[in-house]
C-alpha positions as CSV (number, residue, x, y, z in Angstrom):
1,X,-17.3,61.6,84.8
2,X,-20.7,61.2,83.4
3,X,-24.3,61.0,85.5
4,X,-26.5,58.6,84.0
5,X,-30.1,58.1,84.4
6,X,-30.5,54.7,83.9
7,X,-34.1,53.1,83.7
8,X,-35.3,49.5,82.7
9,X,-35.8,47.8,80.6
10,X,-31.8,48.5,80.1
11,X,-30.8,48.3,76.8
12,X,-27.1,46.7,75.8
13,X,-26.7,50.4,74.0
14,X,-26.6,52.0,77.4
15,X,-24.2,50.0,79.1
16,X,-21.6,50.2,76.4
17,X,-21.9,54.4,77.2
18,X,-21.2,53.8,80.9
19,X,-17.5,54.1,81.8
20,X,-15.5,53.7,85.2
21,X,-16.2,56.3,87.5
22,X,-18.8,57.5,85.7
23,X,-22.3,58.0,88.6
24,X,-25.8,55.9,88.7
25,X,-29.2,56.5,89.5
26,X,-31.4,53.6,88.7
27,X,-35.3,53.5,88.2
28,X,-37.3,50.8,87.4
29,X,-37.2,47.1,88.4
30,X,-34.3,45.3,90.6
31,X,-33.8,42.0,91.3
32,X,-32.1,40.5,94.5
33,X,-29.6,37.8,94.2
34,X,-26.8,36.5,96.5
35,X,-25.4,33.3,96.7
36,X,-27.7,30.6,96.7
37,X,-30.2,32.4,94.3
38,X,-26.8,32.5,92.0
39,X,-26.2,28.3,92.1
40,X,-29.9,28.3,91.4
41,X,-30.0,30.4,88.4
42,X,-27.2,28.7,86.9
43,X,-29.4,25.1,87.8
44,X,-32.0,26.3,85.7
45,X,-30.1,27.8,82.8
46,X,-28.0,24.9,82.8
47,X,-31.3,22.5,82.6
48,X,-32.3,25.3,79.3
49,X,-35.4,26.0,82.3
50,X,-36.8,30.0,82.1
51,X,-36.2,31.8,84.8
52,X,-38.9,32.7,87.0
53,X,-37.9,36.5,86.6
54,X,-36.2,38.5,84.4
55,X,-32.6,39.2,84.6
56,X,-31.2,40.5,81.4
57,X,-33.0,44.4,81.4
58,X,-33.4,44.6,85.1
59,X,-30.6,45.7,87.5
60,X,-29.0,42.6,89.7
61,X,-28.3,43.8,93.1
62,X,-26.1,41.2,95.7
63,X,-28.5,42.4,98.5
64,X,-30.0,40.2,101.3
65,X,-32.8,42.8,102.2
66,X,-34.6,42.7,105.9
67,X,-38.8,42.5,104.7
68,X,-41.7,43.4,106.7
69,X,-45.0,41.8,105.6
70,X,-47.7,44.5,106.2
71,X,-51.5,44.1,105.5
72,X,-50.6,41.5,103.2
73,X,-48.0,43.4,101.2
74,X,-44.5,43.5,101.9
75,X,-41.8,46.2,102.4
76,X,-38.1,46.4,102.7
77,X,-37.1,48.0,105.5
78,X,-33.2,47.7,105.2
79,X,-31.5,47.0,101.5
80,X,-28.0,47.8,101.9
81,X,-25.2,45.7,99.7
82,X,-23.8,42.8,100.7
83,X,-20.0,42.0,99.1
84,X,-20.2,41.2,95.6
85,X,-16.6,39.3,95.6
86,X,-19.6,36.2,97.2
87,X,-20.6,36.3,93.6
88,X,-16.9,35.6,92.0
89,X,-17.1,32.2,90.9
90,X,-20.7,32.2,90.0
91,X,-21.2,35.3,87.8
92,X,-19.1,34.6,84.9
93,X,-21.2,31.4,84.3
94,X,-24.2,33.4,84.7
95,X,-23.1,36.0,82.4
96,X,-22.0,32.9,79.7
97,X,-25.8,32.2,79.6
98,X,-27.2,35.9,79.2
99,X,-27.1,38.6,76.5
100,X,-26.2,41.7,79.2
101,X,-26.2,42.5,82.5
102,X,-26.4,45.0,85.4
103,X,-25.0,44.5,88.6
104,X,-24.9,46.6,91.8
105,X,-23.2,45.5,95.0
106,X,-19.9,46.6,97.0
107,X,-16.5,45.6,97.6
108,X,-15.8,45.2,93.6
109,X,-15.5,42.1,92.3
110,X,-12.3,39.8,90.1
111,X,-10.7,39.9,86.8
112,X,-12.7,36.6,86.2
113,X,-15.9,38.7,86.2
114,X,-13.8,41.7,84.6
115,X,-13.8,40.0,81.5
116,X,-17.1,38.2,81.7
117,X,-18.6,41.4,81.7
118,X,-17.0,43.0,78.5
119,X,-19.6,44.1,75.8
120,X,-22.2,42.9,78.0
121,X,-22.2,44.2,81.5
122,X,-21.4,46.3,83.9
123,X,-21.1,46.2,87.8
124,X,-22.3,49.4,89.8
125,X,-21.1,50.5,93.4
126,X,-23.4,51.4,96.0
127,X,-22.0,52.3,99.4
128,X,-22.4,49.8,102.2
129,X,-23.9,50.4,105.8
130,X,-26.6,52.1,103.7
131,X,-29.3,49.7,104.0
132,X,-31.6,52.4,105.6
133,X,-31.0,54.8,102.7
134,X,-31.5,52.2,99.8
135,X,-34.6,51.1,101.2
136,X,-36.3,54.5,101.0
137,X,-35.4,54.2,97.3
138,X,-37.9,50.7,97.1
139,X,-41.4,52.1,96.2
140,X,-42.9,48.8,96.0
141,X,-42.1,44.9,96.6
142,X,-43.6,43.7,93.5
143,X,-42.8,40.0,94.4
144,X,-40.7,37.1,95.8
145,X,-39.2,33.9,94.2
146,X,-37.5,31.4,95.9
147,X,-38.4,32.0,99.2
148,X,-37.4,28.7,100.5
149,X,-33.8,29.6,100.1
150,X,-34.8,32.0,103.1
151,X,-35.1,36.0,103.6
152,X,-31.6,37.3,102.2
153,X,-31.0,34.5,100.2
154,X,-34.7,34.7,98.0
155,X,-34.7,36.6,94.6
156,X,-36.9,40.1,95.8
157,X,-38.1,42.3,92.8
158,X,-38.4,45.8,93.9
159,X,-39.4,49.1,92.1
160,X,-36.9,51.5,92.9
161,X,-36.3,55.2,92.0
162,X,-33.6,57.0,91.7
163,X,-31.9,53.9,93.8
164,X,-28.6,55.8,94.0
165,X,-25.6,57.2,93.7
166,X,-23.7,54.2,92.5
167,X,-20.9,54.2,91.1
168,X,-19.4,52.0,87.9
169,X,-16.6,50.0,89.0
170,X,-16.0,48.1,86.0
171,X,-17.2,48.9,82.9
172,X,-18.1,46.6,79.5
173,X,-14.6,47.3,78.4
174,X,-12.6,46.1,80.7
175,X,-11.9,49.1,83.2
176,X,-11.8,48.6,86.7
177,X,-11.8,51.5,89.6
178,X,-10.6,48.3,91.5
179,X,-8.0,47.0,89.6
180,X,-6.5,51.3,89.3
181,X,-6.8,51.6,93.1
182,X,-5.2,48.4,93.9
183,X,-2.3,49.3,91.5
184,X,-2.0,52.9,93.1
185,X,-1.4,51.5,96.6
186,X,0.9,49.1,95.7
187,X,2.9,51.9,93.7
188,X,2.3,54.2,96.8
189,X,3.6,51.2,99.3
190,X,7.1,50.5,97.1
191,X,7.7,54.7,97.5
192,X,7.1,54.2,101.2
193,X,9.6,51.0,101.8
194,X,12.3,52.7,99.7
195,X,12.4,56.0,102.1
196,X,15.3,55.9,104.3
């Protein structure tokens, strides 16, 4: 297990050295998306439209954030994960239209987005019920797009350090801690039927 400073702009170079299991902090810009920001971005990608925001050498994170506005700047006060497997059938389209990414959620996400992500993406843990911790990691709001979508659902670009620890839970070869626990259980659950 490796700790990796990771910092945007994130280059494809340092995704390829992250493996499974291997531990996160993250500096630099992050970008909210969820759902409806998701069906968006593949609208405008789709239409060959630029994106309002970058998300190629920022960090994704599936995060409907609570925001305070505050003598006319805003603040996240609560930025905990919501669960990536929301994202399932939109990612791998997303990631069909993008040169790498960098995800962070929870809950892990399918063998569709598995391979989606080799040689150009990975997808980073971060523990849920946490919302109150990853907050104090946001040093600054530095915008909002698509706020009609509403709060959680809008695309928030935070400055972050040391957002963290997360976790990689698949990696851009095809490893998944999900796909090695799932099987573990499964062997473990067989063992327990067969005893007398």
């Amino acid at each position: 297990m490796t700790e990796h400073r990771l910092r945007t702009p994130v280059e494809r170079e340092e995704i390829l050295r992250m493996d499974a299991g291997d531990v996160v902090y993250i500096s630099g810009t992050m970008v909210t998306a969820r759902d409806e920001a998701h069906i968006r971005m593949i609208e405008y990608l789709e239409r060959g439209e630029e994106l309002p925001f970058r998300v190629e050498d920022v960090v994704i994170y599936h995060c409907g954030p609570i925001i305070v506005e505050e003598n006319g700047r805003y603040r996240a006060i609560s930025a905990g994960p919501t669960t990536s497997a929301r994202m399932n059938p939109l990612t791998p389209e997303v990631l069909e239209k993008v040169d790498r990414m960098v995800m962070v959620g929870k809950g892990g996400m399918n063998e569709d987005v598995v391979r989606a992500l080799k040689n150009k993406g990975v997808y980073l843990a971060y523990t849920g019920g946490a919302g109150a911790l990853a907050a104090q990691a946001i040093k600054e709001v530095q915008g909002v797009y698509w706020e009609d979508l509403g709060m959680p659902e809008a695309v928030w670009v935070f400055e972050v350090e040391d957002f963290g620890p997360c976790i990689v839970g698949i990696d851009a070869r095809g490893n998944s801690l999900y796909r090695e626990v799932e099987k573990t259980v499964e062997e473990n659950f067989k063992l327990i039927l067969s005893q007398p």
